[in-house]
N, C-alpha and C positions, 0 to 999 in steps of 0.2 A: 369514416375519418380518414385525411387523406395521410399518406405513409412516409415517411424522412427518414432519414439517415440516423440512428440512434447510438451514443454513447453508453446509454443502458445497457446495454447485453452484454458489450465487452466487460462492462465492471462489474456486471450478476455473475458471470463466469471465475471474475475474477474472487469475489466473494465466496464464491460455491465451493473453489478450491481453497480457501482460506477457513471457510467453515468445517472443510473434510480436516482437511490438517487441523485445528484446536480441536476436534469433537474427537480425532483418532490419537493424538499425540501420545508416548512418544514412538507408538508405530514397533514395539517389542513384547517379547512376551506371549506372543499368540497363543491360544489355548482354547479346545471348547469344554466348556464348565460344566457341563452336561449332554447327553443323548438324547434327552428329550426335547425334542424342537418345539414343542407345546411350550413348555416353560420358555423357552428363549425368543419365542416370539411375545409372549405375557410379559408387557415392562412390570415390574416394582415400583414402588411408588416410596425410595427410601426418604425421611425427613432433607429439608431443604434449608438454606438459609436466607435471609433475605439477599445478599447478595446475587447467588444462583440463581436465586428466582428472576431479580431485576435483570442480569448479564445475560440470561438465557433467552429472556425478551427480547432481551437492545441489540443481541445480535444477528438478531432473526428481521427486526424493523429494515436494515436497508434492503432485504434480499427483496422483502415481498416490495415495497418500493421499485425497488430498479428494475425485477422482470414485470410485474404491473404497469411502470412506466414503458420498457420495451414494448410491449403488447399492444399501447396507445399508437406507441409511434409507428408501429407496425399495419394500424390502423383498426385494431379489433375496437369496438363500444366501450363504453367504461366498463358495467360492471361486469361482462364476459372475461375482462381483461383482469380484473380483482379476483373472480375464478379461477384462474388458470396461475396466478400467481398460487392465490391460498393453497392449492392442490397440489404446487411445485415444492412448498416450503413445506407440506402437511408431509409429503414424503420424501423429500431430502431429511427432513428429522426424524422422521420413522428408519429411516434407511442407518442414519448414523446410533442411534441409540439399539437398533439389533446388533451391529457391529461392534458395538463394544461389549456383547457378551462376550466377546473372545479377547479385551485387555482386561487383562488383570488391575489395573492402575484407574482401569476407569468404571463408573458405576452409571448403568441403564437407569431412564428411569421415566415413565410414564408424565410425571410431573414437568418435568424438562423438555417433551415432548409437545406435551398441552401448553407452554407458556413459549417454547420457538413456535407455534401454529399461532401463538397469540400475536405475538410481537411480526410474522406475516401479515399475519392480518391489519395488523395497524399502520404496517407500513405499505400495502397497497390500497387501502382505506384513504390514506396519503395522497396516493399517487390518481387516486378516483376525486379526491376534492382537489386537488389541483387543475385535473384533464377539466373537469366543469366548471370553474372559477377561471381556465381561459391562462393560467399561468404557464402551461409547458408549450401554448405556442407563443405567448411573450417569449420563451426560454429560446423557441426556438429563432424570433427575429432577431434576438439579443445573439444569439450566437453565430446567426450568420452575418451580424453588420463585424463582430468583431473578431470573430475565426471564420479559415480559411475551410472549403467545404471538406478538403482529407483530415480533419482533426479530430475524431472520432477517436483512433487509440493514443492520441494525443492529451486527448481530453481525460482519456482512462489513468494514462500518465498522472499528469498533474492535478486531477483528484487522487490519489491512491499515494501522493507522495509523503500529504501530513502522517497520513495514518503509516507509513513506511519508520516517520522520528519516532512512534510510540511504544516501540520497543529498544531496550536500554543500547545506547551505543557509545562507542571508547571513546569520542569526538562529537562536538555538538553538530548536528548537519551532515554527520559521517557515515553514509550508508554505502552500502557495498563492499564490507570487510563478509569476504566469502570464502576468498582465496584458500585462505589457510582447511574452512571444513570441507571445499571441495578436493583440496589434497590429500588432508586425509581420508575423505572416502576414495578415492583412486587406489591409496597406498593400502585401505583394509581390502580393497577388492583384488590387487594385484599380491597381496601376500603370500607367502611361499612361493612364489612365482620369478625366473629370471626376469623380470622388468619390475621388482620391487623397488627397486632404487634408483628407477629411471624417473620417477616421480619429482620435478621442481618444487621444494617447497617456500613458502613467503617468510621473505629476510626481515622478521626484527629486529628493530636499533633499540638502544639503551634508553631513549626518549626521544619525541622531536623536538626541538627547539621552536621558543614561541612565535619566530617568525614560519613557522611550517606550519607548527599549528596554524595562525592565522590565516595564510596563503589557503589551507585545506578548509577550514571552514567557510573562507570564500566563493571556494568551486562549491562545497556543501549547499550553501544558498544562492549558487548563480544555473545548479545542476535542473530544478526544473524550469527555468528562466529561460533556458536554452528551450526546452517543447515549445515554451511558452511563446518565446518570438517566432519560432519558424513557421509558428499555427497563425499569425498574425502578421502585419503588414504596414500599420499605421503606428507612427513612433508616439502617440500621447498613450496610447491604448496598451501598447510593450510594456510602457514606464509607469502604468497603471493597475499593469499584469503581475509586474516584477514586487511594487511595494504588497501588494495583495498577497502572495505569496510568501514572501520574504518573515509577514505578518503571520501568515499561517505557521510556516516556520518555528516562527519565535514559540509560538502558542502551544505548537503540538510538543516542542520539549520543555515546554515548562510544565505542559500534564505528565509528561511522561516521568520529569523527576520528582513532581508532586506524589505521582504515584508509588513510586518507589523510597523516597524519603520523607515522604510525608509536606503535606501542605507550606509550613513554616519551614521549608529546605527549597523550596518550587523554584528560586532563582539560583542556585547552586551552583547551576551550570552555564553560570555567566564569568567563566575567567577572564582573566585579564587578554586574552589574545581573542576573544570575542567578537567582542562589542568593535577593534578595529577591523576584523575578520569580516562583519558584516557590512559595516562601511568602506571597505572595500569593494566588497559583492555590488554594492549598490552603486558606488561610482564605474567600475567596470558596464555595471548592465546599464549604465544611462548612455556607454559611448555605444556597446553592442544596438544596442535600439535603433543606432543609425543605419545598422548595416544591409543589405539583401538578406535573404531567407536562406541561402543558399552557403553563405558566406559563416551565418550564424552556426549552420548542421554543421559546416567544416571546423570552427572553432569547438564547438559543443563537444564533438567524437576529442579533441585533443584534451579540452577539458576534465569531462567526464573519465578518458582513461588517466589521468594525473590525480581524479580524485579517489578512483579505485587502488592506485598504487600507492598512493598516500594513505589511507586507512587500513590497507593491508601491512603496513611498516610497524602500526604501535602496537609497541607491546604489551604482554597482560599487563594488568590493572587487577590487584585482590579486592577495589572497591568495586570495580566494575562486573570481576564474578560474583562480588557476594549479590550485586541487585541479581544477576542475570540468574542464581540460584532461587531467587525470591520470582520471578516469574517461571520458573520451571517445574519448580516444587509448591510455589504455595498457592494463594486464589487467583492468580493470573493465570494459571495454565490455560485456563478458558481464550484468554487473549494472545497465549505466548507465540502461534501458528500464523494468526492473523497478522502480525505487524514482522514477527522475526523472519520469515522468506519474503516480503516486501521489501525490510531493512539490505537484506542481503540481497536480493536478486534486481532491487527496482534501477538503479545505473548502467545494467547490463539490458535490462529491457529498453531505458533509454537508448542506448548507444545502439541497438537496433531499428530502431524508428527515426533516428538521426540521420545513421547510415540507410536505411531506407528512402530518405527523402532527398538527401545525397543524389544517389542515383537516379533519382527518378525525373525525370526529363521534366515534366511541369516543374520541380524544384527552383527552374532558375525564371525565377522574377524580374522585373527591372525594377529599376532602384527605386529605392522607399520615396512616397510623393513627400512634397517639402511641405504640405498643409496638414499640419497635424488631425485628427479624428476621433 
């Protein structure tokens, strides 16, 4: 099979680490439970709910998918490639359920084990009926008629961004409020120490006002808009990129406060500074769409740091701790790893791949053809 350029691996990796973090959370407590390494290698098998059962699956379905798909693109056979996924996710879950014999908070469990090997399984099973139904090289003619061939962690990007809304944030579209936990861990690490109080910490206001809001939820849904054009080059295809997206958006925080509020609450988080917030977003990204590539990375870094510094400003919210305590304490712990360093980290990954493309001499394009594509 011959071998491409694959976005898979960067996002198995990225998975792997989002998998270590929910499976380890909250990373305190360390202890070993016993000396006998027999017993700590022997999972238990303690009662399940349906819930753990199902989430323990679905979280395991993209891994074996996306390194099963790398594997293709790499160019091993189908089912070689379904091997080497099952055996990667068979022990990446082995691996995480011996390691929590040493949290106290979390419970090993053979069961758990059997049903992420399953949910592998079904998602390189996936990625094996795809490779012979002829779909991932459609995927791949489809992605080079409409991205640029460096789109690879671009692509990691703006997939990984829905899933970035699904954990609770102070502002609809507002990821990258970090600020404040990356101070405080500076400030627990530099404690008792003369440079305790050299630490900047992030200035909250009394509220923003609804024109800030709106303006920030605009950069919220124009922030992977910006991947989105620099990896592309034809203005119908941007303006195509941006409502898809935009859509994903909408969708990924309407689950997320279904999840949290329950169903009949799911548009909740439709305030009044919203809905113009997004109509902004959208009129903005119709005139970007006209721009070079190059021109867009330049905009994007300016944006993205005003959407960082905007969400770093609001202040607590008791409703927004009480969801944030309901993912940390109750049946989302399983999820809480997977989306909350996404939430927090993914604008800063952006503004790396921005600024990387910045610089980088192929970055500059000449101007976008005037026949749309």
């Amino acid at each position: 099979m011959e071998r491409y350029r694959s976005s898979a691996w960067p996002l198995a990796w990225i998975w792997i680490g989002l998998i270590a973090y929910a499976s380890l959370h909250p990373f305190s407590g360390w202890r070993s439970s016993t000396s006998d390494w027999l017993s700590l290698i022997r999972l238990p098998a303690p009662p399940s709910s349906r819930f753990d059962l199902w989430s323990n699956l679905a979280a395991y379905v993209p891994l074996g998918l996306l390194i099963a798909v790398g594997g293709l693109r790499n160019g091993d056979r189908l089912w070689p490639a379904w091997f080497k996924a099952l055996i990667a996710g068979c022990l990446l879950s082995l691996v995480m359920e011996w390691t929590q014999n040493f949290l106290p908070s979390r419970v090993p469990s053979r069961t758990d084990w059997a049903m992420n090997s399953l949910g592998t399984a079904l998602g390189a099973l996936l990625a094996v009926l795809l490779g012979r139904w002829g779909l991932l090289l459609r995927w791949q003619h489809l992605r080079d008629a409409w991205l640029l061939p460096h789109g690879t962690a671009g692509i990691a990007l703006v997939l990984s961004w829905p899933v970035a809304l699904l954990f609770p944030l102070p502002l609809p579209l507002g990821v990258g409020q970090a600020m404040g936990h990356l101070s405080n861990g500076v400030v627990d690490l530099l404690q008792d120490t003369r440079w305790s109080d050299w630490v900047p910490q992030p200035t909250a206001v009394d509220g923003l006002t609804p024109g800030t809001e709106m303006f920030t939820i605009a950069l919220g849904a124009l922030a992977p808009c910006f991947i989105a054009f620099e990896m592309s080059h034809r203005r119908l295809r941007r303006l195509i990129l941006m409502v898809g997206l935009v859509l994903a958006g909408i969708g990924a925080t309407t689950l997320s406060t279904a999840l949290n509020f329950g169903p009949d609450h799911a548009m909740a988080w439709v305030t009044a500074p919203v809905l113009p917030g997004l109509a902004l977003a959208l009129t903005v990204g119709t005139m970007l769409a006209w721009l070079p590539r190059r021109m867009i990375a330049a905009i994007g870094l300016i944006g993205l740091t005003m959407l960082i510094d905007g969400v770093n400003q609001i202040p607590d919210n008791p409703y927004f701790a009480s969801s944030l305590q309901g993912w940390e304490q109750g049946r989302f712990i399983r999820f809480h790893g997977l989306a909350e360093w996404l939430g927090w980290g993914w604008p800063f990954a952006a503004l790396l791949f921005l600024l990387t493309r910045l610089a980088s001499p192929s970055a500059g394009s000449p101007a976008v053809p005037r026949m749309p594509g």
